[in-house]
C-alpha positions in Angstrom: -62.7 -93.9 73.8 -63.5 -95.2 70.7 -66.9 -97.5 69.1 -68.1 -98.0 65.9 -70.1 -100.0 63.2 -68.9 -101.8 60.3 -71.5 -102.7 57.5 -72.3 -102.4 54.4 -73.9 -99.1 52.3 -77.2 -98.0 52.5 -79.1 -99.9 49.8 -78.1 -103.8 51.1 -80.6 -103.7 54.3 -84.2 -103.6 54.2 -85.0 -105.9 51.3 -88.7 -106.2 52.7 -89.4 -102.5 51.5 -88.9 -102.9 48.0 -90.0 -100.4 45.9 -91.7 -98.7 48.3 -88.0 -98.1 49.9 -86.9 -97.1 46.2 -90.0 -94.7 45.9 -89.5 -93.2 49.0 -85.9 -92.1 48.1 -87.0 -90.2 45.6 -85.9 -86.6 45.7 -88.0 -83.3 44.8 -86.3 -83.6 41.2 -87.3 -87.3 41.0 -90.7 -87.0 41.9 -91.3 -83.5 39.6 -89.5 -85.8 36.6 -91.9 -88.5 37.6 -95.1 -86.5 37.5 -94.3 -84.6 34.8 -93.7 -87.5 32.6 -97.4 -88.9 33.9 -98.9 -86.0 33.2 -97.6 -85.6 29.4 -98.1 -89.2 28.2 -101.7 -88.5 29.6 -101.9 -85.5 27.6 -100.2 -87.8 24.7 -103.1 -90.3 25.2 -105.9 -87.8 25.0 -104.1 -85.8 22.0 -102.9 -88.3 20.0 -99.6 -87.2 20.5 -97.1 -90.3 19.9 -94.0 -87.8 20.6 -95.5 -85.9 23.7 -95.7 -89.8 24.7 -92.2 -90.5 23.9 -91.3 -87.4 26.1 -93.8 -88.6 29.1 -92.1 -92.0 28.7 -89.2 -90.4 28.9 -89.7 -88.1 32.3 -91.0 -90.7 34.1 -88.8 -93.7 33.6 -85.5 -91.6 34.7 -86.1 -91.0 38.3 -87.4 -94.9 38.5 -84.3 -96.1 36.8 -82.3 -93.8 39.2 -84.2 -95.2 42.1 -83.8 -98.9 40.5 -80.1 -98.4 40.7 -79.1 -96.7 43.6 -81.5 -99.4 45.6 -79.6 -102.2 44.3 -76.3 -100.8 44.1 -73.7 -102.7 46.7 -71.3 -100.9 48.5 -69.6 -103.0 51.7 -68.1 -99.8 54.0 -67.3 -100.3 57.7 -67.4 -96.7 59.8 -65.9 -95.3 63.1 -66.2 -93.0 65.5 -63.7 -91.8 67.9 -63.9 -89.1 70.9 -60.8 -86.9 72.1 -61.8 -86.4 74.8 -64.7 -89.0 76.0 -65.6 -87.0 79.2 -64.9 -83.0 78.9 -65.9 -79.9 80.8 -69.1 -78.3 81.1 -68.1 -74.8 78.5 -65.2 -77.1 76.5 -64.9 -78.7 73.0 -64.5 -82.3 72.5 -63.9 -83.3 68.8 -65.2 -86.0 67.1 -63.3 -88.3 64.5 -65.1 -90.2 61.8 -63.4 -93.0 59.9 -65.3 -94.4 56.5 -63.4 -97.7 55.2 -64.5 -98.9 51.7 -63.4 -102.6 52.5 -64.9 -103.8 49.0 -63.8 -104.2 45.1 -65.8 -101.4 43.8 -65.3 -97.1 44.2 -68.2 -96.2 46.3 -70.2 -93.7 44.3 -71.2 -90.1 45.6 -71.6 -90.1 49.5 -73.1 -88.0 52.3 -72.2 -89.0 56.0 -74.0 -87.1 59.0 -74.3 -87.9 62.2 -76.8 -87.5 64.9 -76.2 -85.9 67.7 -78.0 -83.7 70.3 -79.5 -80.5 69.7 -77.4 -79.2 72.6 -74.5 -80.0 71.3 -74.5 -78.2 68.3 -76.0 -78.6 64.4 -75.8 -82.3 62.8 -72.7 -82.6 61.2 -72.7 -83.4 57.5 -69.6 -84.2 55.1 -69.9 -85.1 50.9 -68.1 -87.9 50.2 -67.2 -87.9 46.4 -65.7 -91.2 45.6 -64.0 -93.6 47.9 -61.3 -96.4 45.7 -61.5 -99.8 46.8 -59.6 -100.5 49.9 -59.8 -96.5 50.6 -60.8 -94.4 53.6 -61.5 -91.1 54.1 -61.2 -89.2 57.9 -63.7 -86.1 58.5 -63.9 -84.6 62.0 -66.5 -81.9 63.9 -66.7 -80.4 67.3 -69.4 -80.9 69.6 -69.7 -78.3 72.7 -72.3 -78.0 75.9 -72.4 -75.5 78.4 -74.6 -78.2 80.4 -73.6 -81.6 82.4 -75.1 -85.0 81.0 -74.2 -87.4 79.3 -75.1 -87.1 75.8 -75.3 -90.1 72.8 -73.8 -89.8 69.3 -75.1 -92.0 66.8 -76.0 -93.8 64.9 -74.0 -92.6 61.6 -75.6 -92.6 59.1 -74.9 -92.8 54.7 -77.0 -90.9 52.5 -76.4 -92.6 48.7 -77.4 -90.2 45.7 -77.5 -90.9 41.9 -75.7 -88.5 39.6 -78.6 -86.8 38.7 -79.7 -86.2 42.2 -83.0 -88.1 41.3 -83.3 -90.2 44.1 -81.5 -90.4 47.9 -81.5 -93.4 50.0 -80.2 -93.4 53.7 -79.0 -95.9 56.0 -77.7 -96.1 59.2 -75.0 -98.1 61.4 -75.9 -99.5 64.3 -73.2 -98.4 66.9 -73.7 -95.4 69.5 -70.8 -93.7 71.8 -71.3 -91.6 75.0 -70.0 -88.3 75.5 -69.7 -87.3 79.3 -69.9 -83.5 80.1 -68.6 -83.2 83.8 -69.3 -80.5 85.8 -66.1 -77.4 85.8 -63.4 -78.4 88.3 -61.8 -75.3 89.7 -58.2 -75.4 91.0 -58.2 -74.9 94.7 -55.6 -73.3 97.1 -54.0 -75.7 99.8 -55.2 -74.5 102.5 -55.4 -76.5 106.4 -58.6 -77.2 107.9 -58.9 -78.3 111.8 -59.9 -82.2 111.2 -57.6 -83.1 108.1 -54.8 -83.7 110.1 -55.2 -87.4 110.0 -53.3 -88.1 107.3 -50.7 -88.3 104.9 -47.7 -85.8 103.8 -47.5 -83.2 106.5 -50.1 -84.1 108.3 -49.0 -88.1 109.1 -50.5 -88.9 112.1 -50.0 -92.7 113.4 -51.9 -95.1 115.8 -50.8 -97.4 117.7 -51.9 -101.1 116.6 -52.6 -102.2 120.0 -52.6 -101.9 123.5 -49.1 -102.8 125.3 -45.4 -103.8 124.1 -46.6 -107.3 124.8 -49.3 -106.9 122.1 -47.7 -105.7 119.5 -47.9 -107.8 116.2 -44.4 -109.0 115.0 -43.5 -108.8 110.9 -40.7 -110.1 109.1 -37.6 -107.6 109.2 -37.3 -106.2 105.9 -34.1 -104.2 104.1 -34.1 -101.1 105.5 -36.1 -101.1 108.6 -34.9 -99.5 111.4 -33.1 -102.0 113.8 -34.5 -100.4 117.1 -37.7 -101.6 116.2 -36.8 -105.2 116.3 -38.8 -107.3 118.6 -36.0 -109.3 120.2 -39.1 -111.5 121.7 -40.6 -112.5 119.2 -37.3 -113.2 117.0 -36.1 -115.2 119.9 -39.4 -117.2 118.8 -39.6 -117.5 115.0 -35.8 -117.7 115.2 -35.9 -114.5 112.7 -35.4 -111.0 112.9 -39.0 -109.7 113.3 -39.3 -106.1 114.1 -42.5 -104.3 115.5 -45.8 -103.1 113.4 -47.3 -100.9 116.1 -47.3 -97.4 114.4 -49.8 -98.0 111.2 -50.6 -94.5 108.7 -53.6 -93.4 109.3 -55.2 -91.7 106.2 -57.3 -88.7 106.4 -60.8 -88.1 105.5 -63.1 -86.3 103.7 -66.6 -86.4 103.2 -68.6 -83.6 100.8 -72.2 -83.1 101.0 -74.3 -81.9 98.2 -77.5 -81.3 98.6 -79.6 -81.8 95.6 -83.5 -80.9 97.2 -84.8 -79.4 94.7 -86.9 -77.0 97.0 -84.0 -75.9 98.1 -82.8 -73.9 94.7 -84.4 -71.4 92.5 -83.6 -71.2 88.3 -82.0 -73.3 86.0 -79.4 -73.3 83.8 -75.5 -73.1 83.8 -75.5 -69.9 86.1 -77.9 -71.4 88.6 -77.1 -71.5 92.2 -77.5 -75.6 91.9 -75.0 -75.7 88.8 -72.6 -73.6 91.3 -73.0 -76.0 94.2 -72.1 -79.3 91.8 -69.2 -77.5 90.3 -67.8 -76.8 94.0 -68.3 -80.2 95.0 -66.2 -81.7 92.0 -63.5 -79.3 92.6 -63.1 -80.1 95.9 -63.5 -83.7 95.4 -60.8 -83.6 92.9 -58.3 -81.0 95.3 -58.9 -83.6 98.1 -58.2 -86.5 96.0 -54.7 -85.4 94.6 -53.9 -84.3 98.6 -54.1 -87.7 99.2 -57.0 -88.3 101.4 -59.8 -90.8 101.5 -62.6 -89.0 99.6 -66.6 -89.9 99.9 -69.3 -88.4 98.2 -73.1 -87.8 99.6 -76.0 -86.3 98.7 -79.1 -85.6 101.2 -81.0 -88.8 99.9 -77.7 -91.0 101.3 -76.7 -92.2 98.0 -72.9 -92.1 97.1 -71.0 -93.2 94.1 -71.7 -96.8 92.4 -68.1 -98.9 93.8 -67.2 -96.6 96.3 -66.1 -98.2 99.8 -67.2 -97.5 103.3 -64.1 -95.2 103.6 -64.4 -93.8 100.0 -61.9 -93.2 97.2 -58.8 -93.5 98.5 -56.1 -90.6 96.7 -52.1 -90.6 96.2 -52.2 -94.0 94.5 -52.8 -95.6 90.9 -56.5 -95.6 90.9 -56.9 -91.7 91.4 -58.1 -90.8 88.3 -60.5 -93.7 87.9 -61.4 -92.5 91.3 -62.1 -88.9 90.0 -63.7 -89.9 87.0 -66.4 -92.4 88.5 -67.2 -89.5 90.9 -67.4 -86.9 87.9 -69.5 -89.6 86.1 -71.9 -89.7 88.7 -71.9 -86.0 89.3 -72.2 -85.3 85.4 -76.0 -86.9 86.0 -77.1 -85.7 89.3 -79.8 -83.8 89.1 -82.6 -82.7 92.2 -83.7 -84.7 94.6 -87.7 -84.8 95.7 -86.3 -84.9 99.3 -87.3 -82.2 101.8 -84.7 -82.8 104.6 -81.3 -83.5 105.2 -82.0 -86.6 107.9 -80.6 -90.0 105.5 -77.3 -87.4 104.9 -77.3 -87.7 108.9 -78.0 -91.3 109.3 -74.7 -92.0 107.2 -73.0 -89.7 109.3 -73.7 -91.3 112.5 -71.0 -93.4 112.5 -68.8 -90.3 112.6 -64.9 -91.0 110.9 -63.6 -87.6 112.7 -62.7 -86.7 109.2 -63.6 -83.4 107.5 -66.9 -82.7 106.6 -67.2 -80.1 103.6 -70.8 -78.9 102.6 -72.7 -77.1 99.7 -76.1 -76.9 101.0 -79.2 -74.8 99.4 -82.2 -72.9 101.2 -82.4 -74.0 105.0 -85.4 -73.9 107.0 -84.7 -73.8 111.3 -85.4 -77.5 111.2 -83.1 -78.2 108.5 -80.3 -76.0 109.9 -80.5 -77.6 112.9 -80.0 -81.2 111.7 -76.8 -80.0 109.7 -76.0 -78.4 112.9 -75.6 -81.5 114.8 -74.0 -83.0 112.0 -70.9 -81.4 113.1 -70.4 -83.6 116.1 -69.3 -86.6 113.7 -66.5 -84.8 112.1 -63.4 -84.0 112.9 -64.2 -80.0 111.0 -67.1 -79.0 109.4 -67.0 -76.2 106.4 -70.5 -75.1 105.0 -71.2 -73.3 102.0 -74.4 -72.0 102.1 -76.7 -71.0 99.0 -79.3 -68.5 99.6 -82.1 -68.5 96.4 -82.7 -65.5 97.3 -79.5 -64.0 96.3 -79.1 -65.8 93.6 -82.6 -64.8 91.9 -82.0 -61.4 93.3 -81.1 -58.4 91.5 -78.1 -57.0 92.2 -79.7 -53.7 93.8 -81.9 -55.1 95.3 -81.8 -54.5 99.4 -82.4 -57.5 101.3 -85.3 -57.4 102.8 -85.4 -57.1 106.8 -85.2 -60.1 108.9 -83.7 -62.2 106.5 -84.1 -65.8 107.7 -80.9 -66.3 105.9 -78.8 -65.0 108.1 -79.9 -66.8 111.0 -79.5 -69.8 109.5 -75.9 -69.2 109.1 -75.3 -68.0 112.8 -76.9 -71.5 113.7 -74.1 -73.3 112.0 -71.8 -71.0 113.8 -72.4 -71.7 116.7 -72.8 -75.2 116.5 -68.9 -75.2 115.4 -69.4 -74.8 111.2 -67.5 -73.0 109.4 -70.0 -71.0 107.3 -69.2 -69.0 104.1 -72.4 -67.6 102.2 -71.9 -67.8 98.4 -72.7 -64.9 96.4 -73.7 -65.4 93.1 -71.2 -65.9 90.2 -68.7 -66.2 93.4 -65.1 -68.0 92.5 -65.0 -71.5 94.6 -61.4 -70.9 95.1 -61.6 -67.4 97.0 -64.5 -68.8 99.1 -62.0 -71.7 99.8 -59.5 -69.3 100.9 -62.0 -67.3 102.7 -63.2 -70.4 104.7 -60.1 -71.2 106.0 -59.0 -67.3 106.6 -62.7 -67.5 108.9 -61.4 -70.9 110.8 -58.5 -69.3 111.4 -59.9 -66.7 113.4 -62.2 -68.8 115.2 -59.2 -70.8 116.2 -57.2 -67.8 117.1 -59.9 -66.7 119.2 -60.7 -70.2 120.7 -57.1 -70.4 121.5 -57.0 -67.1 123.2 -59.9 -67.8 125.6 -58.2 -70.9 126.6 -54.8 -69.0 127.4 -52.5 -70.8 124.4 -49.2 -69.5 123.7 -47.8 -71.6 120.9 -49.1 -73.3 117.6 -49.1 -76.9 119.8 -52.7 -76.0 120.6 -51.5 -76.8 124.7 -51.8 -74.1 127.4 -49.0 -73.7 129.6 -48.1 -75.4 133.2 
């Protein structure tokens, strides 16, 4: 959270300039002193003038003095810069703390410190330093604010040295950079049940059995507390230990989100675009899943996932959690569109099918497309689509939708292949059209449930 430099003042690097360095420092005083004082020991010359001359003199050898001084003056400061916090929200404040140390024998003279930053973030901060003792520091601090996801550098600070007369300024910068993150909004999620998520921890604990028979079973050391009817008298009888039975092993459920980033398949830019809305639902439900304790895996339609993450993903409910969140918020923080024009590598990691639930913010669909996320619901365990249409997004609220809007179809596709399909008006809240996705499975599964005859919440029909 925190970098720095440490160094020493302006005027000690760049020896190689010279007095071009020194010249160049001059200010708009300085160089009006300077060619004032050429032009009247000029006119002293041509006149005959031996006080104009003294004046000229005069004029012009102030601002080289200054320059002359402040270039060789020696200052040895050491600066810092610290971030609270490193990675924020897309809309919120981070502050910035800058530390100057004067670590030498000498009071610093008159000081400016800035520091660079981003246009996006804001103006370049800049604080007057007036004298710094020896052994001193001084503490300054700005804010820094972006309404749009990147990752942004701060650096390098920089010293601006000026004489007393404010003849000449000479500016030098520290090498050191820092990184602020700005993640995508995370919005706070209802905890609602979807058909596939049952595999899990907490209420929905579901357990396999490690092999086939009683005879297969694979024997472990008893342990205080176990539960004595699971002793394997067999297998103590063997090791001459109590050794008790292993064959019901936690299963933890799954998750998988899909983004997809094509970027044919969104219209505008900018924080309210429908592509901004789609990352910001995918890091909310990332980080809802995650603190629910399942196994949580990112994709995009190109395939990729998040640098370190396993075959099963980020597993929640443990110490790693919030690493887990932030190295998917990183990587979310810098996603941007993809050149892609289908969703078919998104399948292709799917294949393998974890019976896990499958969530999905997808853009504009063509009939091709929406059938390939069709089938993608026979390798999950539930399937929950939140569809974009650009159309709605770009369109004015008045606006009627124009007749035989492909949209539409698209979403009865998904439907019927077993989705469960919310459309996402714009500016919509992610946590309503969470609620409202599961209020729509549970109708489907009401109504599944009637056609088969069920009576009771066990999902079994009667004998």
């Amino acid at each position: 959270m925190s970098a720095g430099g440490t160094g020493e003042p302006a005027a000690d690097r760049g020896e190689a300039g010279g007095v071009r360095t020194a010249l160049a420092g001059l200010t708009t005083r300085g160089r009006s002193f300077l060619a004032a004082g050429i032009a009247a020991a000029v006119c002293a010359y041509v006149l005959g003038q031996s006080d104009l001359l003294r004046v000229g003199l005069l004029l012009a050898v102030l601002p080289l003095l200054c320059a002359a001084v402040l270039y060789r003056t020696r200052y040895q400061v050491a600066g810092s810069r610290r971030l609270s916090p490193a990675r924020v929200p897309a809309g919120s404040e981070a502050r910035v703390h800058l530390r100057m140390d004067n670590v030498s024998r000498l009071p610093t003279g008159l000081l400016m410190l800035q520091d660079r930053v981003p246009y996006v973030l804001g103006p370049r901060p800049r604080f007057v330093l007036d004298r710094v003792e020896p052994g001193g520091s001084r503490e300054v601090s700005y804010r820094v604010r972006s309404d749009l996801r990147g990752r942004y550098p701060l650096g390098p600070l920089q010293l601006r040295l000026s004489d007393p007369f404010g003849m000449c300024e000479l500016t030098r910068s520290f090498s050191a950079h820092d990184t602020l993150t700005v993640v995508p909004r995370v919005h706070p999620l209802s905890p609602v049940r979807f058909s596939g998520e049952a595999k899990g921890y907490g209420d929905g604990r579901q357990r396999s059995l490690a092999l086939a028979g009683e005879d297969d079973v694979i024997p472990r050391g008893y342990r205080h507390g176990d539960d004595l009817r699971r002793v394997h008298w067999r297998s103590t009888a063997r090791y001459g230990e109590l050794m008790v039975r292993r064959e019901e092993q936690p299963r933890r459920s799954r998750c998988t989100v899909l983004l997809d980033t094509r970027g044919i398949a969104y219209e505008g830019a900018g924080p309210d675009s429908a592509f901004e809305w789609a990352v910001s639902g995918t890091a909310s439900v990332l980080v809802h899943m995650l603190e629910r304790g399942f196994s949580v895996r990112l994709l995009t339609d190109s395939g990729s996932s998040v640098p370190g993450e396993g075959s099963d993903g980020f597993a929640g409910s443990g110490p790693e959690t919030a690493d887990a969140a932030g190295l998917m918020m990183d990587t979310l923080a810098v996603i941007d569109h993809s050149d892609g024009t289908g969703l078919s590598r998104a399948y292709d990691v799917l294949r393998g099918g974890n019976e896990g639930l499958l969530v999905a913010f997808l853009g504009d669909l063509d009939e091709e497309q929406a059938a390939g996320v069709a089938k993608m619901r026979q390798r999950s365990g539930g399937a929950v689509a939140f569809v974009l249409d650009p159309g709605v997004w770009t369109r004015e609220a008045a606006d009627v939708p124009p007749a035989g809007d492909p949209y539409e179809e698209r979403l009865r596709m998904l439907r019927e292949a077993g989705w469960t399909v919310v459309g996402v008006p714009r500016g919509a809240s992610p946590d309503e059209l969470w609620r409202q996705a599961d209020r729509e499975r549970s109708g489907l599964a009401a109504l599944g449930g009637e056609a088969r005859g069920d009576t009771g919440m066990s999902g079994k029909a009667p004998r």
